[in-house]
C-alpha positions as CSV (number, residue, x, y, z in Angstrom):
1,X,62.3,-56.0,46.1
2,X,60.9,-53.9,49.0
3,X,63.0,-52.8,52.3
4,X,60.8,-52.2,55.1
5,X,61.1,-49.9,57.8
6,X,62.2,-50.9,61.4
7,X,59.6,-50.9,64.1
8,X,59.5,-48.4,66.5
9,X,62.4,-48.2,69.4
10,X,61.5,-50.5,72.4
11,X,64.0,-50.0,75.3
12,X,65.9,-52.9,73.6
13,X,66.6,-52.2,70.0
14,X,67.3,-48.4,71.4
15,X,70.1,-49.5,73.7
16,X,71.6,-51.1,70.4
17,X,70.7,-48.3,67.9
18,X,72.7,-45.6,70.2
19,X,75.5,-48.0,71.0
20,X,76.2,-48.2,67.5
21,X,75.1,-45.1,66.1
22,X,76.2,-42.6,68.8
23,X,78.3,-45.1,70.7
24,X,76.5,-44.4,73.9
25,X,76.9,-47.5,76.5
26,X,73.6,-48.7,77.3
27,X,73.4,-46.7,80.8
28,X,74.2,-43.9,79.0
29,X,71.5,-44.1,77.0
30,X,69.2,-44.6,79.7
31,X,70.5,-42.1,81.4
32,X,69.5,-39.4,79.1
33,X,66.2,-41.3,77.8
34,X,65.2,-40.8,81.3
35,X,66.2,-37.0,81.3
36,X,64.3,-36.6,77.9
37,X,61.1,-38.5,79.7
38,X,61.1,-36.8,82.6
39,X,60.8,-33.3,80.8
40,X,62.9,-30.7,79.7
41,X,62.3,-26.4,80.1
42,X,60.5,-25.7,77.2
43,X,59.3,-21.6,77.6
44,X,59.0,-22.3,81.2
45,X,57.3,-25.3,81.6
46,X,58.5,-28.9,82.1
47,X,57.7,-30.6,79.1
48,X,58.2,-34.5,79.1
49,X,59.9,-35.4,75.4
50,X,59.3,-39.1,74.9
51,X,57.2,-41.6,76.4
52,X,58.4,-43.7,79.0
53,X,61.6,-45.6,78.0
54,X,61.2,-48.6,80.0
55,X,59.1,-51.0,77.3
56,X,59.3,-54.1,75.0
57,X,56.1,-53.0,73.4
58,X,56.4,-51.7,69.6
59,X,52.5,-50.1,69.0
60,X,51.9,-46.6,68.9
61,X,48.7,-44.8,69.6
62,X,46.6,-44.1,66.9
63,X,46.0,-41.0,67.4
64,X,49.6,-40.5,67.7
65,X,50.1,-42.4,64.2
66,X,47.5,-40.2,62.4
67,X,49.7,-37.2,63.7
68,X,53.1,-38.8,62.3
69,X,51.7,-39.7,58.9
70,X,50.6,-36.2,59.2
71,X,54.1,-35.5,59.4
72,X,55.5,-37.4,57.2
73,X,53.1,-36.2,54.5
74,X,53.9,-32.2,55.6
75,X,57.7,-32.9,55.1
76,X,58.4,-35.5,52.3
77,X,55.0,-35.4,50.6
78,X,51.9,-38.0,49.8
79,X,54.3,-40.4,48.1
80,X,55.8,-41.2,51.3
81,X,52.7,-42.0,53.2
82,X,51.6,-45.2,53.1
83,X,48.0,-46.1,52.2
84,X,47.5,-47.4,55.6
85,X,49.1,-46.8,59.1
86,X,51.6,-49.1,59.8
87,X,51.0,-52.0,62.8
88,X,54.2,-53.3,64.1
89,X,53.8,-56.9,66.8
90,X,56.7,-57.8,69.5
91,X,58.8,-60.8,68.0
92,X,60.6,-61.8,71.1
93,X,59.4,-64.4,73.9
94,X,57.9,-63.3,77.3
95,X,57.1,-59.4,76.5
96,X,55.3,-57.6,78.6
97,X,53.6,-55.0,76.1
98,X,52.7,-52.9,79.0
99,X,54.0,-49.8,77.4
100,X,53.7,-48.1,74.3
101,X,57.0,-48.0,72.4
102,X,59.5,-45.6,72.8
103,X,58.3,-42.1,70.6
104,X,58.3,-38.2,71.4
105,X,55.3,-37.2,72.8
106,X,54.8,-35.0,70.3
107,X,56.1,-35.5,66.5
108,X,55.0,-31.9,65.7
109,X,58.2,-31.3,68.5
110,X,61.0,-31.4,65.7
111,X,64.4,-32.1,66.7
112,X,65.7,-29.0,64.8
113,X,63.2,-27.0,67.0
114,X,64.1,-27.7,70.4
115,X,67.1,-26.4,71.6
116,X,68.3,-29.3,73.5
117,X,72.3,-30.0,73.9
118,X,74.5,-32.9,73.9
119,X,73.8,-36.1,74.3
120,X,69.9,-34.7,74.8
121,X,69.9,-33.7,71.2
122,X,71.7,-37.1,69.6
123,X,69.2,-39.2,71.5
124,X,66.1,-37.4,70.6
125,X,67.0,-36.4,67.2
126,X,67.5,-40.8,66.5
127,X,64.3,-41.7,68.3
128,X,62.4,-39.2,66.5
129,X,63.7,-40.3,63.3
130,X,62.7,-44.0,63.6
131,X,59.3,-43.2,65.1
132,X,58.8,-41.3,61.6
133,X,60.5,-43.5,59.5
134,X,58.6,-46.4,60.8
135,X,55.0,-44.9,59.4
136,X,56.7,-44.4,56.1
137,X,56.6,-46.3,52.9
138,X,58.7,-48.8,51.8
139,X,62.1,-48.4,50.1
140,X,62.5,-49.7,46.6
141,X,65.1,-51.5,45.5
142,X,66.6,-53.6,42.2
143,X,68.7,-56.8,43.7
144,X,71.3,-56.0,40.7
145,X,75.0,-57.9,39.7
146,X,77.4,-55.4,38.0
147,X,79.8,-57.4,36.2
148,X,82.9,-55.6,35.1
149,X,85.3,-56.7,32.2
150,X,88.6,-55.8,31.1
151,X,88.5,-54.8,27.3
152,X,90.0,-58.4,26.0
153,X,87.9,-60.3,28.8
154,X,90.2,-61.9,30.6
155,X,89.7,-60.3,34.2
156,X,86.2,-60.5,35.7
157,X,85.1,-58.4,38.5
158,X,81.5,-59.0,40.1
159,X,79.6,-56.7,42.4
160,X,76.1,-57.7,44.2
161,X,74.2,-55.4,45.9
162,X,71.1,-53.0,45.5
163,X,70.2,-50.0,43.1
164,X,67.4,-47.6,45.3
165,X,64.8,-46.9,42.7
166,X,62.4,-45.0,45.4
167,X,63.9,-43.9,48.7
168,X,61.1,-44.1,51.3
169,X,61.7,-44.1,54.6
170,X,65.6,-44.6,53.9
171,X,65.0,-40.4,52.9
172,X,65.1,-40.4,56.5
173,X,66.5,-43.4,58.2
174,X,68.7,-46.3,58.0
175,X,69.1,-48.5,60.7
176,X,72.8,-49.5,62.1
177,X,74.2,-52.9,61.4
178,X,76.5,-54.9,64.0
179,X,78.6,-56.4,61.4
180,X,79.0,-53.9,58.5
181,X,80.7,-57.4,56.5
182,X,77.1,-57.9,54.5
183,X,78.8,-57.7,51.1
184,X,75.4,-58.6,49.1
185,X,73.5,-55.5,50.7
186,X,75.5,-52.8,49.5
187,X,74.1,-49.5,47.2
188,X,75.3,-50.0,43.9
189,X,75.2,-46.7,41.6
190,X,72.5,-46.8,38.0
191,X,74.5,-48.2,35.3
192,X,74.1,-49.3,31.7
193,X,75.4,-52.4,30.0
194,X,78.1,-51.6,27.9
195,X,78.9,-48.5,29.6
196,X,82.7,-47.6,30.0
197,X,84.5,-47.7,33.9
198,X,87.3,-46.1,35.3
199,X,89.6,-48.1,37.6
200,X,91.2,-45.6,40.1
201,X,92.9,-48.3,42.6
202,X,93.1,-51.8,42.6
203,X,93.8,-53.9,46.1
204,X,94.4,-57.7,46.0
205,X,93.2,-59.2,49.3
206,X,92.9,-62.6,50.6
207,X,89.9,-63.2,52.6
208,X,89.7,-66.1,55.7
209,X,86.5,-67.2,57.6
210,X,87.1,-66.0,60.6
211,X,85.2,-66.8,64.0
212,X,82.5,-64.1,65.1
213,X,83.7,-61.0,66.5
214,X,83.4,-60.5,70.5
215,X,80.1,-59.1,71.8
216,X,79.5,-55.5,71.6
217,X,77.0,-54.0,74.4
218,X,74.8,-53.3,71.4
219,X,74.9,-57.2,69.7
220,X,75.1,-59.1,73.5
221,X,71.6,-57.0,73.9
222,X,69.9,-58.8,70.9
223,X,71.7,-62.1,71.4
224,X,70.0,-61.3,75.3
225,X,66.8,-60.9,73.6
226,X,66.3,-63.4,71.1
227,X,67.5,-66.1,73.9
228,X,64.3,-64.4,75.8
């Protein structure tokens, strides 16, 4: 199979992406997005650092896309540029699209480069990162089952999950999950049939359905969202 990358950050799926990868509250995070928009000293000048955070809109400027598969080519090489730019559309109801999506105004401005503190720093560096990793190609993966046996066969163990045969954009970027409980995503390690396992700890555990956990800000956000 194929994982594709996420679209770019509309004000949205960025109030979710800090909440769970930084655990900024959603004001916090437009707080500093605002900071970062209105402009930072950069040898003297006032230099805006992302366009405007306000949007629901996922496109990008082509020129601006020409410039990050630029990027992307100068840093991780042609095999992570994908034969054409990538065009992302707005899923939810009753967007406005008035804006671009949420990207530094340059992509050339590395986060590594700018000597920006804090909260400044964690917010740029993430939005930077998923404006590149969205022009890059696809990861690929194997949907594998590992089973594991005990030498006279009478204990089974089974593990689903994925083996990454070409990284992509996950070189860069993964996007956060709300409920980290997906037990059919997870990387599973090369192996060969036949070959030979250590058990280093064994834990019997009962499992119950439970109900869905409370919101967080990040997850009542989307739930906000796809209810339009």
């Amino acid at each position: 199979g194929k994982r594709t990358p996420p679209p770019p950050f509309t004000t949205s799926t960025l109030q979710q992406e800090a909440a769970r990868k930084l655990g900024f509250s959603a004001q916090r995070t437009m707080q500093t997005a605002q900071k970062l928009y209105e402009g930072v000293d950069i040898g003297g000048e006032t230099t805006g650092l992302i366009t405007y955070m306000r949007t629901d809109g996922v496109f990008i400027d082509p020129a601006a896309i020409g410039e990050i598969r630029k990027a992307v080519g100068e840093r991780f090489g042609s095999a992570y540029v994908p034969s054409e730019p990538r065009l992302y559309k707005v899923k939810a109801k009753n967007a406005q699209e008035a804006h671009e999506a949420i990207r530094p105004t340059s992509i050339f401005r590395r986060p590594e480069t700018l000597r920006l503190e804090g909260d400044q720093a964690r917010l740029y560096e993430l939005i930077w990162k998923r404006t590149m990793a969205a022009q890059m190609e696809a990861a690929r993966v194997e949907k594998t089952t590992i089973d594991l046996l005990n030498q006279d066969k009478s204990i089974g163990l089974r593990a689903t999950g994925q083996v990454i045969t070409f990284d992509g954009y996950l070189a860069l970027y993964e996007e956060g999950k709300d409920d980290e409980t997906d037990e059919d995503g997870g990387r599973l390690p090369q192996l060969r049939t036949g070959t030979l396992v250590d058990v280093h700890d064994i834990k019997p555990a009962q499992h119950f359905t439970e109900p869905p956990p409370r919101y967080s800000e990040a997850s009542l956000v989307k739930r906000m969202e796809e209810l339009g």
